[in-house]
C-alpha positions as CSV (number, residue, x, y, z in Angstrom):
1,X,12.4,34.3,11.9
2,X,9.2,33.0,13.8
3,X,6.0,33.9,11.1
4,X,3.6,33.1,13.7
5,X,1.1,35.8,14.2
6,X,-2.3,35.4,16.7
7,X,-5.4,35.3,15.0
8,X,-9.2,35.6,16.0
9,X,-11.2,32.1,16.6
10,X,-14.8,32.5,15.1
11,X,-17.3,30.0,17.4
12,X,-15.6,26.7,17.7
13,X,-18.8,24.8,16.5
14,X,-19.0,26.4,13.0
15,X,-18.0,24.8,10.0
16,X,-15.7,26.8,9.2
17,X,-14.1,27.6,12.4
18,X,-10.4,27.4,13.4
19,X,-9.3,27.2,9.4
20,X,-10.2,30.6,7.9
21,X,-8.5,33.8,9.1
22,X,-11.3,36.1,10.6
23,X,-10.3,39.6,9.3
24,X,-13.1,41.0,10.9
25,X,-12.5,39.9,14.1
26,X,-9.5,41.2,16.5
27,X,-6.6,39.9,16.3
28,X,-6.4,39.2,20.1
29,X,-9.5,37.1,20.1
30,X,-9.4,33.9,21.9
31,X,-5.6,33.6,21.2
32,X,-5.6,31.9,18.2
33,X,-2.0,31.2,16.0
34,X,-1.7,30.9,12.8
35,X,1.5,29.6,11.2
36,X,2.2,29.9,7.4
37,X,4.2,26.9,6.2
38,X,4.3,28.1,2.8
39,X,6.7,31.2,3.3
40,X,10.5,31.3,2.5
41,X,12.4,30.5,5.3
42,X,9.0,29.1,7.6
43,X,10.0,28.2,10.9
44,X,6.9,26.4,13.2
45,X,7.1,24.8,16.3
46,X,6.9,20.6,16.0
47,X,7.2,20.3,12.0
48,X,7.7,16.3,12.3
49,X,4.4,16.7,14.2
50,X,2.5,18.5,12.6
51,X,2.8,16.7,9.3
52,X,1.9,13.4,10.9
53,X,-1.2,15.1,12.3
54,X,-1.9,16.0,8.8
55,X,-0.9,12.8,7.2
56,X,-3.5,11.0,9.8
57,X,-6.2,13.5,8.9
58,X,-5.8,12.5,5.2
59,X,-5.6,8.9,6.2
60,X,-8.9,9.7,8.1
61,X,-10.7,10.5,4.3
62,X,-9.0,8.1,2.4
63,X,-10.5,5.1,5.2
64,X,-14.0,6.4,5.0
65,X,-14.0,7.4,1.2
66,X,-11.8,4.5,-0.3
67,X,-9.3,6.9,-2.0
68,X,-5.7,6.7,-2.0
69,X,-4.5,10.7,-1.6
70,X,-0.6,11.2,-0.8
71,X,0.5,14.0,1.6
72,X,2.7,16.4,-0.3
73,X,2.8,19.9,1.8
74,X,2.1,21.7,4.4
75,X,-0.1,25.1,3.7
76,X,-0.9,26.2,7.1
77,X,-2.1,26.0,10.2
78,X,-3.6,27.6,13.0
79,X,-3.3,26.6,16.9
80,X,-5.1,27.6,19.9
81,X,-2.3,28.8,22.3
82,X,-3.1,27.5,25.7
83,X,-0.1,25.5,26.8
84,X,-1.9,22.0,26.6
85,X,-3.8,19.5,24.6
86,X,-4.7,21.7,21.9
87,X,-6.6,21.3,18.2
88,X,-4.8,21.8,15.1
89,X,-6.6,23.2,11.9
90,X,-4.5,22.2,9.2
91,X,-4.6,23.0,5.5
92,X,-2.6,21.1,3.0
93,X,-1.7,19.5,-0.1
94,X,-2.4,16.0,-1.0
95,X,-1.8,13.9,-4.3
96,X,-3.5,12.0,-6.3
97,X,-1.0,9.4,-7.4
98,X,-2.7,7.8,-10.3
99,X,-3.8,11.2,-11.7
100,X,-1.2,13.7,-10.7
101,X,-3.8,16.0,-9.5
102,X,-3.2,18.3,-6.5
103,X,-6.1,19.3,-3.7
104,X,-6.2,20.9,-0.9
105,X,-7.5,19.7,2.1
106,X,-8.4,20.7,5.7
107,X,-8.3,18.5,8.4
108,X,-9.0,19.0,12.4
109,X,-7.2,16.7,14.5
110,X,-7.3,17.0,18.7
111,X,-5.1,16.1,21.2
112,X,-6.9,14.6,23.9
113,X,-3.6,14.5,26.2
114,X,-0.2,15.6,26.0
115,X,3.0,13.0,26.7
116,X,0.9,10.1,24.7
117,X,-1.2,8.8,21.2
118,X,-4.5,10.0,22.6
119,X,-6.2,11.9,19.1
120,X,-9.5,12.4,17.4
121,X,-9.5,13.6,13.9
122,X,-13.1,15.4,13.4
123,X,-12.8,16.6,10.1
124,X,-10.9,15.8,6.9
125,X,-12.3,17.1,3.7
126,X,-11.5,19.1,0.5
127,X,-11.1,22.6,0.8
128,X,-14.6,23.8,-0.1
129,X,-16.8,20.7,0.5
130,X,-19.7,21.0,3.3
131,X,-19.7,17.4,3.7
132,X,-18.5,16.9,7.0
133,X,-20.7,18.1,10.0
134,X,-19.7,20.6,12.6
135,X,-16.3,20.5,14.5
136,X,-16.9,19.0,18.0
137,X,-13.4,18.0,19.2
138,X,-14.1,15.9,22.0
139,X,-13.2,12.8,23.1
140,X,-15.3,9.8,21.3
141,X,-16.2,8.0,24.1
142,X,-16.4,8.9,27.9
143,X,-13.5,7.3,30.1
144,X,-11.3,6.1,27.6
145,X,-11.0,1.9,27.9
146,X,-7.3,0.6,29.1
147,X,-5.1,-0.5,26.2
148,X,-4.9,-4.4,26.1
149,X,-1.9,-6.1,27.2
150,X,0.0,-8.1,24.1
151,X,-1.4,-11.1,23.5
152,X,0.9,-14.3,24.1
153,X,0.2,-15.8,20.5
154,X,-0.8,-14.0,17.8
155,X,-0.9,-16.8,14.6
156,X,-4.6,-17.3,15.6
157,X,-6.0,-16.1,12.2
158,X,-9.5,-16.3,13.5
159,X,-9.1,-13.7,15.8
160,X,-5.9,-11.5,14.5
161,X,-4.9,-10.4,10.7
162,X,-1.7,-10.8,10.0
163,X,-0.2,-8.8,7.4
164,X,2.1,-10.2,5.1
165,X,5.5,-8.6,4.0
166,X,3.8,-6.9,1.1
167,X,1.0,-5.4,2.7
168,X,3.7,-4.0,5.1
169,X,5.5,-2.4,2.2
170,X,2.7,-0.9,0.9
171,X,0.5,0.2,3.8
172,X,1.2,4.2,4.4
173,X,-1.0,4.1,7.6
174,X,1.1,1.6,9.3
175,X,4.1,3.5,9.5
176,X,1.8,6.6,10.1
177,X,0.6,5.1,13.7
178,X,3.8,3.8,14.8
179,X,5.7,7.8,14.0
180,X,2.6,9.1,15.9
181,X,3.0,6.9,18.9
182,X,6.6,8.5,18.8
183,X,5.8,12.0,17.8
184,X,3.1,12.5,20.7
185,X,5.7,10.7,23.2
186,X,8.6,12.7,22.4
187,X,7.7,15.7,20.2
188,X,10.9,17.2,19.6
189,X,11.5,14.0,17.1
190,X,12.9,14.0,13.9
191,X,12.1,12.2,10.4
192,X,16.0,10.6,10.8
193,X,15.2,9.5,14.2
194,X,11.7,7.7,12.9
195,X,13.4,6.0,9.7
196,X,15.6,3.9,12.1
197,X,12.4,1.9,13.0
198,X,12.1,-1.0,11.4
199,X,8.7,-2.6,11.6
200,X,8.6,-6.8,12.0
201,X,5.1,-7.8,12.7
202,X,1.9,-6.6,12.1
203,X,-1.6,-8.3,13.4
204,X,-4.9,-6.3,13.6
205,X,-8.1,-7.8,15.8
206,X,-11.4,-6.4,15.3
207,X,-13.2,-4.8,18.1
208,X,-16.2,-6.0,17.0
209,X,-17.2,-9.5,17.5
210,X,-19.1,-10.4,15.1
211,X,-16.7,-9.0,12.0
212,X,-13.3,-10.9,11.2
213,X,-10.8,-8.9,10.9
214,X,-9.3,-7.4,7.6
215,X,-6.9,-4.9,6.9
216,X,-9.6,-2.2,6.0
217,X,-11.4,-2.8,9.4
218,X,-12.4,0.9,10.9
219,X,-12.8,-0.5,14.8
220,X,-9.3,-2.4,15.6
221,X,-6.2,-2.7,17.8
222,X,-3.1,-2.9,16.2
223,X,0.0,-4.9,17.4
224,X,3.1,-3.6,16.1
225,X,6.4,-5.2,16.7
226,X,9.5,-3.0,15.3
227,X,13.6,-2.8,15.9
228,X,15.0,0.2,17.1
229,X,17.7,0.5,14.6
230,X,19.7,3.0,16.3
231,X,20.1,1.2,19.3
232,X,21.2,-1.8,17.6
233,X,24.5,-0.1,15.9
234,X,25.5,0.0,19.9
235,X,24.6,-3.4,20.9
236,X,21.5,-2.0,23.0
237,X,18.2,-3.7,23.2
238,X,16.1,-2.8,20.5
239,X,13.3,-5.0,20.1
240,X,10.2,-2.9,21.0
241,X,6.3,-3.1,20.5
242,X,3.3,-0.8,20.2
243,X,-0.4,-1.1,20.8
244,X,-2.9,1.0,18.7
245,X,-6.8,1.4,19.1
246,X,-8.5,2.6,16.3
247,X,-12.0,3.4,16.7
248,X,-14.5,5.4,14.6
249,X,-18.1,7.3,15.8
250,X,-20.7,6.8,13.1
251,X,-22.4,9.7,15.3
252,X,-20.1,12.3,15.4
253,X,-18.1,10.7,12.4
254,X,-14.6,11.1,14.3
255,X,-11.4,9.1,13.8
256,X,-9.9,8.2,17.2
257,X,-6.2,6.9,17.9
258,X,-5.0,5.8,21.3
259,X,-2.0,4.2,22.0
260,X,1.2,3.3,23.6
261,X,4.6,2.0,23.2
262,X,7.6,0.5,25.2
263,X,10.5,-1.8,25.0
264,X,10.3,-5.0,25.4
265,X,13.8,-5.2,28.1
266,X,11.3,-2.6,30.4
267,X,10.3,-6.1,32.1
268,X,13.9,-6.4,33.6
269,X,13.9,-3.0,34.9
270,X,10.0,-4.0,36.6
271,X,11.9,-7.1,38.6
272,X,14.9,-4.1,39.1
273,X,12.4,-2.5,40.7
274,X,11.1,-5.4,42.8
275,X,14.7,-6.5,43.8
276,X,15.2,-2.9,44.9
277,X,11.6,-2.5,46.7
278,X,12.3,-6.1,48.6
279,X,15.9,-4.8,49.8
280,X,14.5,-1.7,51.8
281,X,11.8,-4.1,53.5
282,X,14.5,-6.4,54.6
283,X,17.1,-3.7,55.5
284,X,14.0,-2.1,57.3
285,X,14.6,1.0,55.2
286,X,11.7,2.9,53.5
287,X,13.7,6.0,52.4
288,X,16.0,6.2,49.1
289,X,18.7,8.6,51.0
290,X,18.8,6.3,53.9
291,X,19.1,2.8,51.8
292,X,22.3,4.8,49.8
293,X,23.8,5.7,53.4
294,X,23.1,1.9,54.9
295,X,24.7,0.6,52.0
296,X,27.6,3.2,52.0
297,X,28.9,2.1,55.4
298,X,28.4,-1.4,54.9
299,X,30.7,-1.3,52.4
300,X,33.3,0.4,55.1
301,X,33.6,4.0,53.3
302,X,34.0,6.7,55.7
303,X,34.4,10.2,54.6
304,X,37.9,12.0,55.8
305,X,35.4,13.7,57.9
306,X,34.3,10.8,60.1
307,X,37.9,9.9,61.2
């Protein structure tokens, strides 16, 4: 049972925009879905998704406000259909966890690209505040900067913050970032499939120079070296590593992630690559089909056929 049902969009640029169900507005309107999470039996596309946005929209407020609210549900949300990068306008339930005490929040989180960690978060608030300015879901920066590569040593505590094995423990966000660099990769992934990551090392460098970096830092890459679990129960290589820039707009008061992640045995299949790429320009061959057929009769194969 699919309890997704298309919705008006009011004008993207008021407050209020994208969350709120316009009952006054046709339901055709600007093809807008909304998705009630909260319904026996709720089925919605991306669930594993869709909560991370939300976790990361919460994280969002707790960075800027210095609170501490848990995720607990999902209420809704509603999601312009148009095939690609979309925005998400998602209500839900957080915790306090010193207090026990239950809010509702909204968040707005944007994908600036599809197939990668490429988000803004634009709003994160409690349901009924007018703190927050206007929605503008749009990328923080024009021409977004190239990820840095890994640095070769990263026990220079002048320039990275390393975070010990508690701080790992206890750091929500952490985990966060690394499931989103997943989720946004592959987003048919599954909570089993993100607990098998087990996360090593952590150093953070501040983007600004003149600031050291700590672990509350707002501008900051994040190096993030994890085991792939899973593999490892077949003897595959499961040592892998993600990069994370985290940057915030004091303008426009947005939350922007950008990232990527690999493994770290991808080298071998680079100088697989080369091998393969220095074969055809020896062989004088330039086309796959024709390197397959030169190396076919080399090896003295003939097809009944040829005989």
């Amino acid at each position: 049972m699919n309890n997704a049902s298309r919705v008006g969009e009011s004008n993207p640029h008021q407050d209020m925009a994208g969350f709120d169900l316009p009952v006054a507005r046709p339901l055709s309107s600007r093809g807008m879905i909304h998705y009630d999470c909260e319904r026996e039996y709720a089925r919605y596309p991306d669930d594993v998704l869709v909560k991370s946005y939300a976790q990361f929209g919460l994280h969002r407020y707790n960075l800027l406000e210095g609170t501490a609210w848990k995720f607990f549900s999902l209420k809704s949300f509603n999601l312009r259909a148009n095939g690609g990068a979309a925005p998400y306008y998602i209500t839900l339930v957080a915790c306090d966890p010193t207090s026990n005490v239950h809010q509702i929040f909204q968040t707005l989180v944007c994908e600036e690209d599809l197939g990668v960690l490429d988000l803004s978060c634009d709003i994160a608030r409690p349901l009924g505040s007018n703190k927050e300015p206007p929605p503008l879901c749009q990328a923080i920066y024009e021409g977004r900067l190239p990820l840095p590569q890994w640095p070769s040593e990263i026990t220079d505590s002048q320039r990275f913050y390393l975070m010990n094995a508690s701080e790992l423990q206890n750091t929500d966000w952490i985990r966060l970032y690394l499931n989103l660099a997943h989720c946004t990769y592959n987003r048919d992934m599954t909570e089993h499939q993100l607990s098998k990551f087990d996360i090593v090392e952590v150093a953070i460098e501040s983007l600004t120079d003149m600031e050291r970096p700590r672990l509350d830092s707002t501008n900051v890459i994040i190096y993030i070296a994890y085991k792939d679990l899973a593999k490892a129960q077949f003897g595959k290589p499961c040592d892998r590593k993600v990069i994370i820039r985290r940057v915030f707009n004091e303008s426009s008061r947005s939350l922007s992630l950008q990232g990527k992640h690999w493994r770290l045995s991808e080298k071998k299949k680079k100088k697989k690559k080369k091998r393969y790429a220095m074969l055809k320009r020896r062989l004088g061959v330039y086309q796959t089909w024709r390197l397959r057929l030169h190396t076919y009769n080399k090896c003295g194969f003939r097809s009944s056929h040829s005989r």
